[in-house]
C-alpha positions in Angstrom: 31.4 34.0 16.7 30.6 31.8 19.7 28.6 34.9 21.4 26.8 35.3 18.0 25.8 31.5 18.5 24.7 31.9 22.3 22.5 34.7 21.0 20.9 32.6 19.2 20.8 30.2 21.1 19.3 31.9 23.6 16.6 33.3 21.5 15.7 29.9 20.1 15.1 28.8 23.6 13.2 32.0 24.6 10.6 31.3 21.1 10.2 27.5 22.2 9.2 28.5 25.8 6.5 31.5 24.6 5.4 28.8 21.8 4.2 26.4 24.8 3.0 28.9 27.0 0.4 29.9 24.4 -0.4 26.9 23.4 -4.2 26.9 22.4 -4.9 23.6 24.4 -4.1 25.4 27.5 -6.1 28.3 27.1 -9.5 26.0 26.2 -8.3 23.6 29.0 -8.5 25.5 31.8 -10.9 27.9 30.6 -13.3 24.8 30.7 -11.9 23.1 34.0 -12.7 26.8 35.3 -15.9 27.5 34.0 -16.6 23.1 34.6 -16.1 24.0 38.2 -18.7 26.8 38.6 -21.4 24.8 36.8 -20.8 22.0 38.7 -20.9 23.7 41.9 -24.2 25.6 40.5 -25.5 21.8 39.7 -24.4 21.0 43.3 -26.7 23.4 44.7 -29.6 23.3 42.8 -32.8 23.6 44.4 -36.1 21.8 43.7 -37.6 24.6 41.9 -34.6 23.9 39.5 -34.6 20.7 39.2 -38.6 20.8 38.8 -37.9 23.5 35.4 -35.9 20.1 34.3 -37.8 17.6 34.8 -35.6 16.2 36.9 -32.5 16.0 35.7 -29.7 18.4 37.1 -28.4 20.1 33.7 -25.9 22.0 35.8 -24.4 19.0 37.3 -23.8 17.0 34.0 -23.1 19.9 31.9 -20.4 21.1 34.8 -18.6 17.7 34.5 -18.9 17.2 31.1 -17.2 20.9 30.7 -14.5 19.4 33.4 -13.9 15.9 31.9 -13.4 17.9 28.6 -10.9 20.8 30.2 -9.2 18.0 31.8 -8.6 15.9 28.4 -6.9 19.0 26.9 -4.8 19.9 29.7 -3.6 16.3 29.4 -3.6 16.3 25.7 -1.1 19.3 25.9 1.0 17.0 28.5 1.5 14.2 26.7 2.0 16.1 23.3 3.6 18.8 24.0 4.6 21.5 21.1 7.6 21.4 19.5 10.0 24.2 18.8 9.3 25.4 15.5 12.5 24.5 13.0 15.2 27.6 12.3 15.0 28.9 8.9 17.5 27.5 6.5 19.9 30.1 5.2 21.0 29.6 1.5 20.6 30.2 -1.9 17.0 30.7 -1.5 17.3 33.0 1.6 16.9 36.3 -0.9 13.4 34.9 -2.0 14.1 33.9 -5.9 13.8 30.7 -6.9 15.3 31.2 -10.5 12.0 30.9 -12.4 10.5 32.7 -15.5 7.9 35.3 -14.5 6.4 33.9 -17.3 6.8 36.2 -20.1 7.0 35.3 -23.8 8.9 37.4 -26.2 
């Protein structure tokens, strides 16, 4: 019995860890600190002729930043919050999937 329960264990460990490492938070996070980072650095080297299409205003530089400001809030989002392990089923009465209703049926 007590290897059957360190099985388990184990495998409850193994489902917590692969439920924070795709966490959805972390794939939009650093998918926009990466893609923040290449606009911004595209906004950082602008030239006038860009700037000129613009009038003015660097759209790469802003948008880059915005994209990294908002990367950055879900990376820390997923920091401070981070998933919980989802509960283990309960085993019982109910664990053959009747609930001991009527199908409905009239005779």
């Amino acid at each position: 019995m007590s290897d059957y329960q360190h099985e388990v264990e184990e495998l409850e460990r193994k489902s917590a860890t692969a439920a924070r490492l795709f966490d959805v938070r972390r794939i939009i996070g650093g998918l926009f600190v990466v893609y923040g980072v290449i606009v911004t650095i595209a906004g950082i080297t602008a030239s006038d002729a860009d700037l000129k299409k613009a009038q003015d205003i660097n759209i790469n530089l802003w948008t880059g930043l915005g994209m990294l400001a908002l990367g950055l809030f879900f990376l820390a989002w997923m920091k401070l919050r981070p998933t919980e392990a989802p509960a283990p089923e309960e085993t019982g009465a109910t664990a053959g999937g009747t609930s001991g209703t009527t199908s409905g049926t009239t005779d």
